[in-house]
C-alpha positions in Angstrom: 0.0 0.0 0.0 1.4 3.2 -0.8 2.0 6.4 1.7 -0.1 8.1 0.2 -3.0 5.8 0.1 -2.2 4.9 3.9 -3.0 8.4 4.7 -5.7 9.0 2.7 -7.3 5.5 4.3 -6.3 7.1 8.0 -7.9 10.4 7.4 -11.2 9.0 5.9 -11.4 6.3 9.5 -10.9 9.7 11.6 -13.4 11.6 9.6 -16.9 10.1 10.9 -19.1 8.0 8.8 -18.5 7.6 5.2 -20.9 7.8 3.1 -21.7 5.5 0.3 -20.5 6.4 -2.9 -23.3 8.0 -4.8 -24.6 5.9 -8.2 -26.8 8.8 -9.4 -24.4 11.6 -10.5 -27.4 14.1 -10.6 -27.7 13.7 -7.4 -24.5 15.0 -6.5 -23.3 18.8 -5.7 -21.3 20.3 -8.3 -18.0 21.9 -7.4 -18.5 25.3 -8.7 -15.2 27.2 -10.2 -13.0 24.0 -8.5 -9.7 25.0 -10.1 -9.2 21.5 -11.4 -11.0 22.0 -14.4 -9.0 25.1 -15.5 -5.7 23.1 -14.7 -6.3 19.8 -16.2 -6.2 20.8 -20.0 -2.7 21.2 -19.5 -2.4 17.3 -18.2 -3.7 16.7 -22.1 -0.1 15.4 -23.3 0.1 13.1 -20.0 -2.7 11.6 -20.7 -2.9 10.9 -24.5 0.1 9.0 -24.2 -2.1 6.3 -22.6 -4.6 6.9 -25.1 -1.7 6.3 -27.9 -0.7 2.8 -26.3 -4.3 1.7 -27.6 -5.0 0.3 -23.5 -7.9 3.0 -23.0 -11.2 3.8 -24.1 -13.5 6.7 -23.8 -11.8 9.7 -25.8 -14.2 10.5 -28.8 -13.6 13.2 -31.7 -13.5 16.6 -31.5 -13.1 19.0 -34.2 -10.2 16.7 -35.6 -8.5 16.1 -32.3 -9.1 13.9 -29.3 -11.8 15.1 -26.3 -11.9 13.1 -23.1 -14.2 14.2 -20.0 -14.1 12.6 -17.1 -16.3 13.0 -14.0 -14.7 13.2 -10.7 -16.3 11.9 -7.4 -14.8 13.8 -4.1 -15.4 12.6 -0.9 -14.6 15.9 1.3 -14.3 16.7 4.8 -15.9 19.9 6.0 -12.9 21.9 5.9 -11.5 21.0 2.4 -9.7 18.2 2.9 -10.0 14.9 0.1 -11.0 11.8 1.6 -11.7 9.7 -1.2 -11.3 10.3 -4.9 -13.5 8.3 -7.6 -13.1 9.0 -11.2 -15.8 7.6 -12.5 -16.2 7.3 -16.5 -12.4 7.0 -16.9 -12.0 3.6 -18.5 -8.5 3.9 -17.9 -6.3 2.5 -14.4 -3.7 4.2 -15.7 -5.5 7.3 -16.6 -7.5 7.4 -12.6 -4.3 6.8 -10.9 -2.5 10.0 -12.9 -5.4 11.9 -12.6 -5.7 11.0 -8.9 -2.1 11.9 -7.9 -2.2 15.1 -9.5 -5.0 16.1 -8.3 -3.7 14.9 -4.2 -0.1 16.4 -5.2 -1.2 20.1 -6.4 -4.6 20.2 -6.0 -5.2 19.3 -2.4 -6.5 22.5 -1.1 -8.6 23.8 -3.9 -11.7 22.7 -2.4 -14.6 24.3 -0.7 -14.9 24.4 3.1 -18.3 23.4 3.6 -18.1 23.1 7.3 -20.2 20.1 7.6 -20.1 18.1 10.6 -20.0 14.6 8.5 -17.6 14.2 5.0 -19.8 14.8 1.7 -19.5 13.9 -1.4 -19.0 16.1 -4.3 -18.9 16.5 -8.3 -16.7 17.8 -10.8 -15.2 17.2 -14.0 -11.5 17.3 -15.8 -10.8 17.4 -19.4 -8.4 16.5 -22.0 -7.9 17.4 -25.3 -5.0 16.3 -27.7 -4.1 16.0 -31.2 -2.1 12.8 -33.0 -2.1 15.0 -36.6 1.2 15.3 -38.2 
């Protein structure tokens, strides 16, 4: 198990009750302005060059280049911090874990304080977009 996994397990135990993870998405509160989905367009290159080993699905077409849009599941505590992570449309292991550790490694305290008493879960998205022209 890695550090960072240990201590993301150890902070959800002294958190309070966790909450399932949601199935319906709509249900779910979006993150509004979260500053991951400005920043992750420029993860594009990363990511594609999963895309380009042929391992991973779910990129479609996009005005001749590549679009791929996955929502994000955050489990957070009232003050910001992220217990859980979930991509969930990735399609991708490799892809999730990349995503994941970017988002724990500069993206840790981007997101709202709601001040709640019990962890909640929240919504958001992160894009892609890349080109394999010439």
């Amino acid at each position: 198990m890695s550090l960072m996994l240990s201590l993301m397990l150890a902070a959800a135990a002294a958190a309070g009750p966790t909450p399932p993870m949601p199935q319906d998405l709509s249900q779910v509160p979006v993150i509004d302005g979260w500053l991951g989905r400005k920043i992750s367009p420029r993860w594009s290159e990363d990511v594609a060059r999963f895309y380009r080993r042929g391992e991973c699905g779910g990129a479609v077409d996009h005005e001749g280049s590549r679009l791929l849009e996955i929502d994000m599941l955050f489990l957070l505590s009232g003050d910001g911090k992220v217990l859980k992570i979930a991509p969930v449309n990735a399609r991708c292991p490799e892809v999730e874990q990349f995503v994941s550790n970017r988002i724990l490694g500069t993206l840790r305290n981007s997101f709202p304080k709601t001040g709640a008493a019990d962890p909640t879960w929240m919504r958001s998205q992160v894009r892609f977009l890349w080109s394999d022209a010439p």
